[in-house]
MARTI-269004 format. One record per atom (N, C-alpha, C): residue in one letter; z, x, y. Coordinates in steps of 0.05 Angstrom, whole numbers, plus 32768, in hexadecimal, padded with zeros to 4 digits. Layout:
// residues N
AZXY...
This chain:
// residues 412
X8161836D8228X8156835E823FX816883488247X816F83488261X818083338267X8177831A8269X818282FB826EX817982E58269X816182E1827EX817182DF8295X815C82E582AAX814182EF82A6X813C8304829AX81268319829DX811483118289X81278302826FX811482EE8257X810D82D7826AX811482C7827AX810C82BC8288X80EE82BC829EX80F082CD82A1X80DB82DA82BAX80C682E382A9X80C682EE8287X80B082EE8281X80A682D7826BX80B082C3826EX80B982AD8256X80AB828F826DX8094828E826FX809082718280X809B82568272X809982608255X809B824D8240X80AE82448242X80CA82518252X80E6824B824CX80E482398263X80D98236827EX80D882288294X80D482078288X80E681F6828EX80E381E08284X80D681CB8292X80CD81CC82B7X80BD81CB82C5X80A281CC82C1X809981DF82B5X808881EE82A6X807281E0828FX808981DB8280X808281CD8267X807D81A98272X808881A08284X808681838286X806B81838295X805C819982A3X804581A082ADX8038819C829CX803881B28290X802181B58272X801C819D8265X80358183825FX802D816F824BX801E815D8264X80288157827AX8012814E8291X7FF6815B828AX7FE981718288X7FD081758288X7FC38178826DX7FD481758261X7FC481778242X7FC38158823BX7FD481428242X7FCD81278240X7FB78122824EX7FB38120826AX7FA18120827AX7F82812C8275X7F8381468269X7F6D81498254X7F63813F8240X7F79813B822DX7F72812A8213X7F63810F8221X7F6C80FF823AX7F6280DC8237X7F4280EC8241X7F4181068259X7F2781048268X7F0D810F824DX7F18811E8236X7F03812B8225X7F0281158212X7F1281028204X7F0880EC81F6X7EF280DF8205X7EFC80D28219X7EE980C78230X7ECA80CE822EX7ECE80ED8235X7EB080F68236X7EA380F78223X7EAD81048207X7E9C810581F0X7E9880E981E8X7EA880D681E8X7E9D80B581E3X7E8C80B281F2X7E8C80B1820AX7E7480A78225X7E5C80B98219X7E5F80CA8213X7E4080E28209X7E3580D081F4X7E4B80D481E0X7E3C80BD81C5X7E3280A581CFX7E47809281E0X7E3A808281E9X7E1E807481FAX7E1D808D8209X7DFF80868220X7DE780918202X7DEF80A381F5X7DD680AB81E9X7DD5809981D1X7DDA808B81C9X7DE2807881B0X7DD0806181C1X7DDC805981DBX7DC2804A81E9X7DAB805281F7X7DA7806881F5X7D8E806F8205X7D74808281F2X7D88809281E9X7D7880A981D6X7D6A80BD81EFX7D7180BD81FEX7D6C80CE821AX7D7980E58223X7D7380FD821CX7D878119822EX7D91810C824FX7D748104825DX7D7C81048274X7D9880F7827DX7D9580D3826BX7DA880C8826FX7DCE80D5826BX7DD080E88257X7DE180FC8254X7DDF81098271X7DD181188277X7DDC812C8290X7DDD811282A9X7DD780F482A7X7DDD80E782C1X7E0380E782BEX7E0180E382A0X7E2880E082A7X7E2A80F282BCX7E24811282B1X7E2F812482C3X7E2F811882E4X7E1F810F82E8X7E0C810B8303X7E2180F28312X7E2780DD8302X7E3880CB8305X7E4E80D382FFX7E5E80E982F7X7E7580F48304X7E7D81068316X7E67811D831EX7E67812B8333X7E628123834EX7E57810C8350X7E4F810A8373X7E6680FD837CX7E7680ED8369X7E9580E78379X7EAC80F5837AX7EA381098361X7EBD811C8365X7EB5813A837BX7E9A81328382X7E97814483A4X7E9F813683B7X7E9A812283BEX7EAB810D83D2X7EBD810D83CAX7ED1810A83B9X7EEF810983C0X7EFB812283BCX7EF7813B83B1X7F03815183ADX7F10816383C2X7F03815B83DDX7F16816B83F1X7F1C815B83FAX7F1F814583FEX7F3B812D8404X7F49812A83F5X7F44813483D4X7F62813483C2X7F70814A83CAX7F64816183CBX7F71817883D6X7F89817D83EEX7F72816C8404X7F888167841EX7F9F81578418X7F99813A8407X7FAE813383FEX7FC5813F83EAX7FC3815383D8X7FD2815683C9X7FE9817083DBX7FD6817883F0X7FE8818C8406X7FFC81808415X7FF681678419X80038158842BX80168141841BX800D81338407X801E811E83FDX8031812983E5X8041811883D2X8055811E83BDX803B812083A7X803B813C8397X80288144838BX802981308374X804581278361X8049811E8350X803581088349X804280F68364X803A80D98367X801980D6836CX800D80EA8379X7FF480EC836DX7FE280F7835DX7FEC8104834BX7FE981088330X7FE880F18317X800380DD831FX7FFA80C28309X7FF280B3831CX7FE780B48336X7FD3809D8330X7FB680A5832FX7FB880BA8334X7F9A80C2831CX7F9D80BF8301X7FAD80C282FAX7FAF80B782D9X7FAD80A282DEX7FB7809082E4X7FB3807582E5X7F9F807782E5X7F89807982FAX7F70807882F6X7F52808682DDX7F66809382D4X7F55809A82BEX7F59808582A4X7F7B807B82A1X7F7780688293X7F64804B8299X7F64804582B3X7F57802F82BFX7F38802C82ACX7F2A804C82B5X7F14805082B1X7F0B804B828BX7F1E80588280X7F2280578264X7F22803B8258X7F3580248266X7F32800A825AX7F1F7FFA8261X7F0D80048280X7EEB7FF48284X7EE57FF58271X7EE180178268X7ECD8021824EX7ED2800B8234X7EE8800F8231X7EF07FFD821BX7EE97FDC821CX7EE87FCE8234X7ED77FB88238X7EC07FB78236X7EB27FD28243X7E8E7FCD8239X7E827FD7821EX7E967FEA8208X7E927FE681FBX7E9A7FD081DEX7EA77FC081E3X7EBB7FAC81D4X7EA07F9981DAX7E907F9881F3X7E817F7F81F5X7E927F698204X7EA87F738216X7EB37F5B8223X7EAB7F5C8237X7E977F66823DX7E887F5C8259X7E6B7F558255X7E617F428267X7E467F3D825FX7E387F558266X7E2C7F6A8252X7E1E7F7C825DX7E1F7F95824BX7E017F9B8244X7E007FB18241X7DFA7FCA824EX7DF57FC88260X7DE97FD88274X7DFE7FEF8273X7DE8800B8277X7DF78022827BX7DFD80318290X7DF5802382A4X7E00802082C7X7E22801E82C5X7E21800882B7X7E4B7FFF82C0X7E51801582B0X7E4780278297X7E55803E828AX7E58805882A6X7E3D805082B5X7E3D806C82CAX7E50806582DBX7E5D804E82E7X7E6E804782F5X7E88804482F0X7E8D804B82D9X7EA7805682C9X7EB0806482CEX7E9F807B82C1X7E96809982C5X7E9B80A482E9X7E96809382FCX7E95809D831EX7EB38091831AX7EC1808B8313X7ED8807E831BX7EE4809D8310X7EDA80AB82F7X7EE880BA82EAX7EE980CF82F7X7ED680D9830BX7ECD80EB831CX7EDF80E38339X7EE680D28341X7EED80CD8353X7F1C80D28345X7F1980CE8338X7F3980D3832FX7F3A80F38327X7F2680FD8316X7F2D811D8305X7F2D81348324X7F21812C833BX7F258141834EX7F45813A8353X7F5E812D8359X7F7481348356X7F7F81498342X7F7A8145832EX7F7A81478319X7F8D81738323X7F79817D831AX7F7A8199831CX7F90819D8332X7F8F81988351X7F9D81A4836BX7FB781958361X7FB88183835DX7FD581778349X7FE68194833CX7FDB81958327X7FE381AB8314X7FE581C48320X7FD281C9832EX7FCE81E78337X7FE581F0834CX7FEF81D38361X800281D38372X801081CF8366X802381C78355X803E81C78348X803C81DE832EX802B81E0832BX80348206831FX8040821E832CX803882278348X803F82258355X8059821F835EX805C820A8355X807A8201835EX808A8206834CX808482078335X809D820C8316X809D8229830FX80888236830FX808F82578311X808B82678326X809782788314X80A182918335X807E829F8330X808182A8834CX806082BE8346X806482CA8336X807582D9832AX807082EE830FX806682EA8301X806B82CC82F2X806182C182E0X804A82AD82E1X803882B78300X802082A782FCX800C82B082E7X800882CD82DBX7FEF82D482D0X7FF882C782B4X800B82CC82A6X801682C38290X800B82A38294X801A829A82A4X8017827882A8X7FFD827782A9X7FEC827D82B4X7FCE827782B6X7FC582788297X7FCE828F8281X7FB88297826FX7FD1826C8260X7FED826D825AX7FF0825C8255X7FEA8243825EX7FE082398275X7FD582238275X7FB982278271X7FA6823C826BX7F8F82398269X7F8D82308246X7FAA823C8238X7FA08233821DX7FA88213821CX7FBB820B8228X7FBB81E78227X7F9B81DE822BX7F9881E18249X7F8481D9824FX7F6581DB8238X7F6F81F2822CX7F4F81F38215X7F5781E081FCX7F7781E381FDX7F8081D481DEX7F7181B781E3X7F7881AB81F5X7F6A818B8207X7F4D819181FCX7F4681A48205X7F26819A81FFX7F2481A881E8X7F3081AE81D2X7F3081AB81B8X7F31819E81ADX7F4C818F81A7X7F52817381A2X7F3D815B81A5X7F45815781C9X7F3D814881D3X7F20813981C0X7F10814B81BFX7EF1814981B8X7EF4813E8193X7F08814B818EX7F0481468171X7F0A8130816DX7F278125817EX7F368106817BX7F1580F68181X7F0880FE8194X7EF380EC81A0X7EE180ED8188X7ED580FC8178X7EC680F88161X7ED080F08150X7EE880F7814AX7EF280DF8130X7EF980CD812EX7EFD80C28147X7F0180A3814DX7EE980968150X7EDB809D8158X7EB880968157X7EB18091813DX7EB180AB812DX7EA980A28111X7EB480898102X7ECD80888102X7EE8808180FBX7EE080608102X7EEA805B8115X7EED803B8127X7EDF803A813BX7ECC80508140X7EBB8042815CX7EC180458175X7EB4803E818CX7EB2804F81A2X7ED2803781BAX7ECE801F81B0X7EEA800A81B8X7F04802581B6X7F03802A819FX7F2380368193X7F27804E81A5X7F0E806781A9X7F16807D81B5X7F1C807A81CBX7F08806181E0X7F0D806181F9X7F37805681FDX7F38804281E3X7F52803981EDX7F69805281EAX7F68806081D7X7F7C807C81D6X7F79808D81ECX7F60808C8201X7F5880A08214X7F708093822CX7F6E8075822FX7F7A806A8240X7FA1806A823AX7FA48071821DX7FBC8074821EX7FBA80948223X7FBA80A4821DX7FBB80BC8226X7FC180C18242X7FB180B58255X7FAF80B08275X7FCE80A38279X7FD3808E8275X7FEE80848280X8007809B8272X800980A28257X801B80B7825AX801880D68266X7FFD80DF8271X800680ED8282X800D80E7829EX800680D082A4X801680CD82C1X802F80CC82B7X803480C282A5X806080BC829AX805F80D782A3X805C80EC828CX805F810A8290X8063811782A8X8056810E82BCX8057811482D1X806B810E82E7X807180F882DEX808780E082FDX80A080F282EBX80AF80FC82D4X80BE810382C6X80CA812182C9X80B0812B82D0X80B2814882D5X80C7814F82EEX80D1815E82E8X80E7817382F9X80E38183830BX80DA81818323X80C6819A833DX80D781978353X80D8819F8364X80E381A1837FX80C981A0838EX80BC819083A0X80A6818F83AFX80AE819583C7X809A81A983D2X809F81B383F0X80AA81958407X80B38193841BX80B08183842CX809581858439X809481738449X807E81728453X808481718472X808081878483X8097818D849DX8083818A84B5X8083817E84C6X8075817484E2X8061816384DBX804B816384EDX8032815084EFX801B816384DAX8015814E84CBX7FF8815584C3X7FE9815C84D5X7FD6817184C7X7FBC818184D2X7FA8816784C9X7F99816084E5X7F7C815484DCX7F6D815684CBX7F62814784B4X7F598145849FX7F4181568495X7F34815684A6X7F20816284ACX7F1B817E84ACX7F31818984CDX7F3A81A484C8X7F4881B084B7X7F5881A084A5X7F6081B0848EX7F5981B0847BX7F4281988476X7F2781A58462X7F2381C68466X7F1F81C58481X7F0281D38486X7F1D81FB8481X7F3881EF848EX7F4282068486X7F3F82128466X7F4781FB8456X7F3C8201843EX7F1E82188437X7F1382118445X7EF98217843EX7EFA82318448X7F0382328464X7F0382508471X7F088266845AX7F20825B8455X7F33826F843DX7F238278842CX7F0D8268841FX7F04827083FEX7EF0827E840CX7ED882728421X7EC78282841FX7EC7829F8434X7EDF82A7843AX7EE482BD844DX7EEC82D38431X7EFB82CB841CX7F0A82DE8410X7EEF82E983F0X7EE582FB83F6X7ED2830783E5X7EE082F883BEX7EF2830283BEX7EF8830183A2X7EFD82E78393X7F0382CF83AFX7F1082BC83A6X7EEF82B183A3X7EDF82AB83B4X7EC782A383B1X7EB482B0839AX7EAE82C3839DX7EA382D68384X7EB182CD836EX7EC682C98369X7ED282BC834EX7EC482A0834BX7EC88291835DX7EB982778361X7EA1826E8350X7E9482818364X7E7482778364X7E69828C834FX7E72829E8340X7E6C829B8324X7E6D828A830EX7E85827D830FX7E93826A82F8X7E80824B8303X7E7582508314X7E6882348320X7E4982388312X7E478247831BX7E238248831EX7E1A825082FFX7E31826782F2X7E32826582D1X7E38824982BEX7E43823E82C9X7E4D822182BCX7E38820F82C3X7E2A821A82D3X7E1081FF82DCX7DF7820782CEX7DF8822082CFX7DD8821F82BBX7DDE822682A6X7DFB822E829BX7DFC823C8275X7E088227826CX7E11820C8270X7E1D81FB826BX7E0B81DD8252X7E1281E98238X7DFF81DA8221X7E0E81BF821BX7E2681BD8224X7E3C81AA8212X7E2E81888217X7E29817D8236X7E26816D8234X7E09815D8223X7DE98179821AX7DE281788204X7DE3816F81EDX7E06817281E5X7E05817081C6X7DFE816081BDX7DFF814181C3X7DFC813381AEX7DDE813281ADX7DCC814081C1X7DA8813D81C1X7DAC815581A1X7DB8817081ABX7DB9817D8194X7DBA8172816FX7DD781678177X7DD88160815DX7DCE8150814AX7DBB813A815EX7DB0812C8153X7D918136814CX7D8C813A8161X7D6781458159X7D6381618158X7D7F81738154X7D7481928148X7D7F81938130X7D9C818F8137X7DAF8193811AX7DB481838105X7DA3816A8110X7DB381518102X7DC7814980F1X7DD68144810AX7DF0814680F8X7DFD812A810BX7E17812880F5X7E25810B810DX7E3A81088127X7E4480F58120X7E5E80F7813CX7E778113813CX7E7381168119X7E8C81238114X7E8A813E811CX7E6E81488119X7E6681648128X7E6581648144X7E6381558157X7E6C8146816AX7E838152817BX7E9681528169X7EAD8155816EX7EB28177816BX7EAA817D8150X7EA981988151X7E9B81AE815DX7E7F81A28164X7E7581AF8182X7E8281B68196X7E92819581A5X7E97819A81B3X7EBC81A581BAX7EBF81A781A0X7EE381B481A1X7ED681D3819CX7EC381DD8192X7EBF81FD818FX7EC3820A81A7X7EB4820B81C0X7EBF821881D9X7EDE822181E2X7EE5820781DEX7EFF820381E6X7F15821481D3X7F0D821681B2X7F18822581A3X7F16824381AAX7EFF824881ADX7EFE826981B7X7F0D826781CDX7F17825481E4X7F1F825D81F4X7F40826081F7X7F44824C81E3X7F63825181D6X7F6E826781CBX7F5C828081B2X7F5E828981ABX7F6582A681C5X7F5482A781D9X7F4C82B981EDX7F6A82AD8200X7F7282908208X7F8B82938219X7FA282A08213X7FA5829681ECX7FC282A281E1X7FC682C381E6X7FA982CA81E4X7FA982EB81E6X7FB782F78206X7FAB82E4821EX7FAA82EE822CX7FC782E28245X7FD082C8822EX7FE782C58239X7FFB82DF823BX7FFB82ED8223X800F83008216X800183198220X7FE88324822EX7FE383358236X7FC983338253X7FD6832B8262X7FC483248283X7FB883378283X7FA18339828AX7F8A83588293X7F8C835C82B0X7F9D836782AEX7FA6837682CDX7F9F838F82D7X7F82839582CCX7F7583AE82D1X7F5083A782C5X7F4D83B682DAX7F2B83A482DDX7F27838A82D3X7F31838382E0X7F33836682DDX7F11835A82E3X7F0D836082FDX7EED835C830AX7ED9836982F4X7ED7837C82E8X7EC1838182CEX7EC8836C82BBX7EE4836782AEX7EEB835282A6X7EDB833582A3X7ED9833082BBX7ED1831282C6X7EB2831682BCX7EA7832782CDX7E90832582D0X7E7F833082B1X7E8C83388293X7E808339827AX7E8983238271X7E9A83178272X7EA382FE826AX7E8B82E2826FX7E8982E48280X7E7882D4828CX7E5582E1827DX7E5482ED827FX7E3882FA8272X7E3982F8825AX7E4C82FB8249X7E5382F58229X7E4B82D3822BX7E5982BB8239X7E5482A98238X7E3E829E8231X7E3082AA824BX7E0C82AA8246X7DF782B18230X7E0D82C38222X7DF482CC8208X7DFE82BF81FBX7E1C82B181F2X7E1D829B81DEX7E08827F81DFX7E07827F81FAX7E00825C8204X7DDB825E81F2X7DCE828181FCX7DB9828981F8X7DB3828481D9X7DC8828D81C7X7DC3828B81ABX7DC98273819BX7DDB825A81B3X7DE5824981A2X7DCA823181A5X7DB9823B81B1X7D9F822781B8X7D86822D81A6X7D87824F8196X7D7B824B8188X7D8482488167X7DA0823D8163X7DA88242814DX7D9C8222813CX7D988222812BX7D908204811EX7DA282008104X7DB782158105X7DD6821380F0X7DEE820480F3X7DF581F280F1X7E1081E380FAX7E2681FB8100X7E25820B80EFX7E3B821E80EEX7E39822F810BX7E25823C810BX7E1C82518113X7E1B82448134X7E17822B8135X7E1882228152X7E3682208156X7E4482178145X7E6282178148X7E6F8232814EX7E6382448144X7E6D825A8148X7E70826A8169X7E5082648167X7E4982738182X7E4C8261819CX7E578247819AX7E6A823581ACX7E85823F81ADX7E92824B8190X7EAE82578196X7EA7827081A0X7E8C828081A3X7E96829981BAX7E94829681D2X7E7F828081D6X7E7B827781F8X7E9B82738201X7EAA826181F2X7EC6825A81FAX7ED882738200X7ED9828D81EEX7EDF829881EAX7EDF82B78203X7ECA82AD8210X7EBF82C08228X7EC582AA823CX7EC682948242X7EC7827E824DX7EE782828255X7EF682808243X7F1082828245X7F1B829C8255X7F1082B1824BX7F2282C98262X7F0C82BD8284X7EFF82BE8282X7EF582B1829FX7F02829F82A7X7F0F828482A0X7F24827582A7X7F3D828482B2X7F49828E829FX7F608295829AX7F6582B382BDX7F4E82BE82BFX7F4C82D982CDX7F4582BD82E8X7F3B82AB82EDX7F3182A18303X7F4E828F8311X7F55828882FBX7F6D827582FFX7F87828E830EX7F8B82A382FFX7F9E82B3830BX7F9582C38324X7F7A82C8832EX7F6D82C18344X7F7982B5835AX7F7782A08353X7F7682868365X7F988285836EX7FA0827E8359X7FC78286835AX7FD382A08369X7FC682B0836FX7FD182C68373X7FC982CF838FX7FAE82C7839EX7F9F82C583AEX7FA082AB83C0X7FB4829583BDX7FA8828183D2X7FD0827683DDX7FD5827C83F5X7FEA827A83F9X7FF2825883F9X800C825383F2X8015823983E3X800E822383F8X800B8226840CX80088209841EX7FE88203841CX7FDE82138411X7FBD820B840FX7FB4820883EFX7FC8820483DFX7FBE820483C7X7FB281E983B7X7FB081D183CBX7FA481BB83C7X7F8881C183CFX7F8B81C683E8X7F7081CB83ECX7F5881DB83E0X7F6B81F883D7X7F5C820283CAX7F5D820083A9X7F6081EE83A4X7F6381ED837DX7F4A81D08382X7F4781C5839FX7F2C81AC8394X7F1A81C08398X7F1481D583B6X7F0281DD83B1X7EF081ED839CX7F0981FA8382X7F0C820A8371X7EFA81E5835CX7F0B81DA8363X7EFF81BB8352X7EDA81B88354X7ED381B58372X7EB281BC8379X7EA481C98366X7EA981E98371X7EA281FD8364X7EAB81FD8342X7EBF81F3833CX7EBA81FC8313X7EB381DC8308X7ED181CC8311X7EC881B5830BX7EBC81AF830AX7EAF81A5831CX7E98818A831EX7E7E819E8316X7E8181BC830FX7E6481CA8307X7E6681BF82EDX7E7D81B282DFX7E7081AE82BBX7E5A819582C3X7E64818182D9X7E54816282D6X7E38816B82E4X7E37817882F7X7E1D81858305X7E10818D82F0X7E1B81A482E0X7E0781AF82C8X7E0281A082B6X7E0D818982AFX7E08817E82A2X7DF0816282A5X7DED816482BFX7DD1814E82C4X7DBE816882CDX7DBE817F82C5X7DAC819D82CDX7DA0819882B2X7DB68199829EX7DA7819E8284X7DA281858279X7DA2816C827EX7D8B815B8277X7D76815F8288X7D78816582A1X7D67816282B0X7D51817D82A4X7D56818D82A1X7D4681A08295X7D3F819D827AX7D4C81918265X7D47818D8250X7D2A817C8255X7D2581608265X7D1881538266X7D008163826EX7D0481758284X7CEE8182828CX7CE4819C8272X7CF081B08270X7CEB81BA825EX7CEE81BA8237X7CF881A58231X7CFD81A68219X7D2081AF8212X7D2E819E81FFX7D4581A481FDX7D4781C181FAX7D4281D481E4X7D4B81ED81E2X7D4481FD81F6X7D29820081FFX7D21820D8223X7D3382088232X7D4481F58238X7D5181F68248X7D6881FE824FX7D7081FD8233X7D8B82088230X7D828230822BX7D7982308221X7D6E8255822BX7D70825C8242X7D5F82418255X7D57824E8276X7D7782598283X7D8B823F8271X7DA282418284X7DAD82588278X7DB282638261X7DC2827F825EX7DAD828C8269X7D93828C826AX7D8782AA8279X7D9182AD8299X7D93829382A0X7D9F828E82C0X7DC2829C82C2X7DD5828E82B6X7DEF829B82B2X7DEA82C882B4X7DE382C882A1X7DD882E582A1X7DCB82F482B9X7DBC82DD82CAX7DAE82EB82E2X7DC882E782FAX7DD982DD82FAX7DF182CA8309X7E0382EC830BX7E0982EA82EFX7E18830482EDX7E0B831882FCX7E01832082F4X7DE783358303X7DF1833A8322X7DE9831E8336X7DE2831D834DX7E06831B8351X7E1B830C834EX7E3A83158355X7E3A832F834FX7E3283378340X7E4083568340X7E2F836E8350X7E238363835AX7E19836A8370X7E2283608387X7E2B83488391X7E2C834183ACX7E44834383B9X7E528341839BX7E7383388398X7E7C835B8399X7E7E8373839FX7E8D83898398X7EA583898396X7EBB837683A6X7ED1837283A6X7EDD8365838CX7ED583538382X7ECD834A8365X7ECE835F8355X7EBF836F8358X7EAE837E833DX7EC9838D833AX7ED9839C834BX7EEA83B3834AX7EFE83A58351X7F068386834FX7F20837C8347X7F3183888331X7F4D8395833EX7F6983908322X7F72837B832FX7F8383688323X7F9183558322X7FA983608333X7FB483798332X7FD0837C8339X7FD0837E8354X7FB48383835FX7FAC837F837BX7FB6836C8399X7FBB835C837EX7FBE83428388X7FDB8337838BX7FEF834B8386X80088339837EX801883458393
């Protein structure tokens, strides 16, 4: 095989590539310390599910307001330069935390924690159309499906890590220490970023009105059957099968267990979904891909279903690494989707809207399942949502046919 041709199937060798990857795996590590501390945190002062799913609540309604103005922006401005200063702002958010928990502000109140948290929501929608647009830019299309299954395993390694650094620093030194490592994390991935090596498109005549190139955005996703049907599965499954922001109600009053299971809860997903990228880095499913998606997603649901009635530390750990594990080829198949399907001058726009729909479905689901916990009882609720995921599947694969009888190679 000539050098070239190791090249074209080698993303790894792209050194563009790689300065990407340490941008979004820093940028994960500060946002998943963040969250698993803030979880311990609100519930350590409240002893409340609900208060748990308001984080969600106080990070999704700003990252709907700003998500298709990051989009427009990242189409139009130097992608780099707004990439760290969302980092910047995640570190910002990281060293509040660290003032209200240190006690250097008069106040305990868990309002300024929710107002953290909207700051965090208001920075993480850059976040994605950043990355998604300069991938894009460092590989050739050949190597998008490969590239997709490899950044889907960064991205799960983050929320592997991420979660564990955040429980053992909790146990360890307390909730001061995690928030301050979250905030170093944040400033070196903006370094990572201003450092990196890309060629950025110019940006050639007058901007399109802000507005109408929202709204072109929008045209795009919801005209094209497959790109939407990909969507609004991964949305509406992540909103009602979604147990994580739960855990610490879990661990405390089912499993009883401490911070340190905590961590292992919440790195299990992410582990199955590591295990499922490496596979699928080295082998893309480029043939029924659409049956693909849509058992994947239904597998999810019967994990979420069994990990609500398990009362085993193990056994919940386990069946969190298959949710991840089905979770992961649904990433990995949605992401090469999206790459393969949305032509390059719209790929800001469409990686926030892709942000709406998956993103901001973990913080939505996650003020669903307090909100339902409260109403029906923690474990009821978490059932209702895998029986919901399961009925989700159902109704796409029905509505969606274009979906269902997706190959991937369709698309290239």
């Amino acid at each position: 095989m000539s050098a070239a041709a190791a090249h074209a199937d080698s993303p790894l060798r792209n050194r563009g590539f790689l300065e990407l990857l340490s941008y979004r795996i820093l940028a994960i590590l500060s946002y998943q310390i963040v969250a698993v501390t803030v979880g311990w945190h609100i519930y350590e002062l409240t002893h409340d599910p609900l208060a748990l799913g308001l984080v969600g609540l106080a990070e999704v309604v700003p990252y709907f307001c700003t998500a298709p103005f990051a989009g427009y922006l990242v189409d139009h401005l130097p992608r780099r330069r707004l990439g760290a200063v969302a980092c910047a702002g995640l570190a910002v958010t990281a060293v509040l935390l660290v003032a209200i928990a240190a006690d250097w502000l008069p106040t305990r109140n868990t309002w300024l924690i929710y107002g953290a948290i909207a700051l965090t929501g208001m920075v993480r929608s850059f976040l994605s159309p950043v990355y998604n647009s300069l991938f894009a830019r460092v590989l050739p299309r050949a190597q998008f499906g490969r590239g997709s299954g490899i950044g889907s395993v960064v991205f799960q390694l983050g929320l592997v890590i991420g979660p564990a650094i955040g429980g053992a620093l909790i146990a360890w030194s307390g909730k001061t220490l995690a928030y301050a490592v979250a905030a170093a994390f944040a400033v070196l991935a903006g370094i990572a970023l201003l450092v990196m090596r890309v060629t950025e498109p110019a940006i050639e005549g007058e901007r399109a009105p802000i507005f109408a190139s929202i709204g072109e955005g929008l045209r795009f996703v919801f005209g094209h059957q497959i790109v939407l049907g990909a969507l609004a599965l991964d949305m509406f499954a992540v909103l009602f099968g979604g147990a994580v922001a739960l855990l610490p109600a879990f661990i405390k009053d089912v499993l009883e267990a401490g911070p340190e299971a905590l961590g292992i809860l919440r790195a299990a997903p992410a582990a199955g979904a590591v295990i499922v990228g490496l596979w699928m880095s080295k082998h893309p499913p480029e043939r029924h891909s659409g049956r693909l998606l849509l058992a994947s997603v239904a597998g999810f649901g019967l994990c979420i279903i069994g990990f609500a009635l398990s009362r085993e530390l193990w056994l919940s750990a386990l069946l969190l690494l298959g949710s991840g594990m089905f979770d992961g080829v649904s990433v990995v198949l949605r992401s090469t989707i999206l790459q393969l399907a949305t032509p390059d001058a719209m790929r800001g726009r469409v990686s926030a809207i892709n942000g709406i729909f998956i993103g901001s479905s973990n913080e939505l689901g996650a003020f669903e399942s307090g909100l339902a916990a409260r109403l029906l009882g923690l474990v009821p609720s978490v059932i209702f949502g895998g029986c919901m995921t399961l009925a989700i599947v159902a109704g796409t694969a029905k509505w969606a046919p274009k979906l269902r009888r997706l190959d991937l190679r369709d698309l290239h």
